[in-house]
C-alpha positions, 0 to 999 in steps of 0.5 A: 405494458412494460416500458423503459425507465424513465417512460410514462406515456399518456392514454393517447401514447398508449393507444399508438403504442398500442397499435404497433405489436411490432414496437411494443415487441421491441420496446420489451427488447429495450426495457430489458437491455436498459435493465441491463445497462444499470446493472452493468454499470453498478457492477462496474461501481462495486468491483470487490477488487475496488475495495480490496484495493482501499483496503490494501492501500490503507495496509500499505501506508500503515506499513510505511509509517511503520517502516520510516519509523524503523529507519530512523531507529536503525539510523539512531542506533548505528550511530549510538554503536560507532559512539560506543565503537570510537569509546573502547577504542579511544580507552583501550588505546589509553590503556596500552599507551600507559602499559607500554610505558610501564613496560619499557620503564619509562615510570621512575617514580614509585608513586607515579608507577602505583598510580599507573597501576590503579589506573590501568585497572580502571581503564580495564573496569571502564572497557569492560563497562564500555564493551558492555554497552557497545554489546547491548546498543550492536544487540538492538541494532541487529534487532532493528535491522532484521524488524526492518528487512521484515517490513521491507519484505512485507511491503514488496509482498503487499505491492505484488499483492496490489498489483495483481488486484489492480490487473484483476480489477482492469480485467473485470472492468474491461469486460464489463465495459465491452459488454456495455458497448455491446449492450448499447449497441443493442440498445441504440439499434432497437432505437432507431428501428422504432416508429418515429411516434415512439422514439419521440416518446422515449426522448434522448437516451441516457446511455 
């Protein structure tokens, strides 16, 4: 005879149970709701969404690591841009100072005038190396920013993607749980229609 989980009956049980059709009918009834209350429950402890969900929290945090990185690098080059920014301006400025001056006469001396002269075509050679430098620094700045919007955008895809997977796993844990209630209620049910010999033999239930 086929007797719930965790039942083993003695020969003289047997022989009670035995005695009662009635209640070895009803004992099937609960050995196979019992089945299906632990299969149930394993369902309910291995969703595929549950493992969806490490999987995509380990991406997600792999993608804010990767963005705070990214950040900072965006921070670090916007300052290195307005430094090169403030430079050119700084030596243009110099420049046109130095040529006004040269313009309006203000350079008497011959030699002072000459060494203007050189001066100013080390001014241009020092901007255009400045300008350079501010073009290359702009260049990687504009490649952070776009590396980062990108990331930005792969994590509010990933957060939608999470976000369907939780409601996906809340819908598949919440009809499993109703049919756990369901089932329970079988099971306690078929419980408390068996003859009191037999419900002393089952014991408590462990659902």
């Amino acid at each position: 005879m086929v007797v719930p989980r965790g039942l083993t009956p003695t020969s003289e049980e047997e022989q009670t149970l035995k005695a009662d059709p009635a209640d070895q009918l009803r004992l099937l009834d609960l050995q196979e709701l019992d089945t299906r209350l632990g299969q149930l429950r394993h369902q309910l402890e291995h969703l595929p969404e549950t493992a969806e969900l490490a999987e995509l929290t380990g991406s997600r945090e792999g993608l804010e690591n990767r963005i705070r990185d990214t950040r900072t690098r965006v921070d670090d080059l916007s300052r290195a841009q307005r430094k090169a920014d403030a430079d050119v301006e700084q030596v243009k400025t110099r420049r046109t100072r130095d040529r006004q001056r040269i313009d309006q006469g203000l350079v008497n001396s011959p030699k002072d005038l000459e060494r203007m002269q050189h001066e100013m075509v080390s001014l241009e050679r020092r901007i255009s190396e400045l300008e350079d430098a501010e073009l290359e620094v702009m260049e990687q700045l504009e490649g952070a920013q776009k590396e980062l919007a990108d990331l930005e955008t792969g994590r509010a895809d990933l957060e939608q993607r999470i976000a369907a997977v939780e409601a996906s796993r809340s819908e598949k844990a919440a009809g499993v749980e109703s049919e756990r209630a369901q089932v329970r209620g079988s099971f306690q049910t078929i419980r408390w229609s068996l003859s009191c010999k037999v419900c002393c033999i089952l014991g408590p239930s462990t659902w």
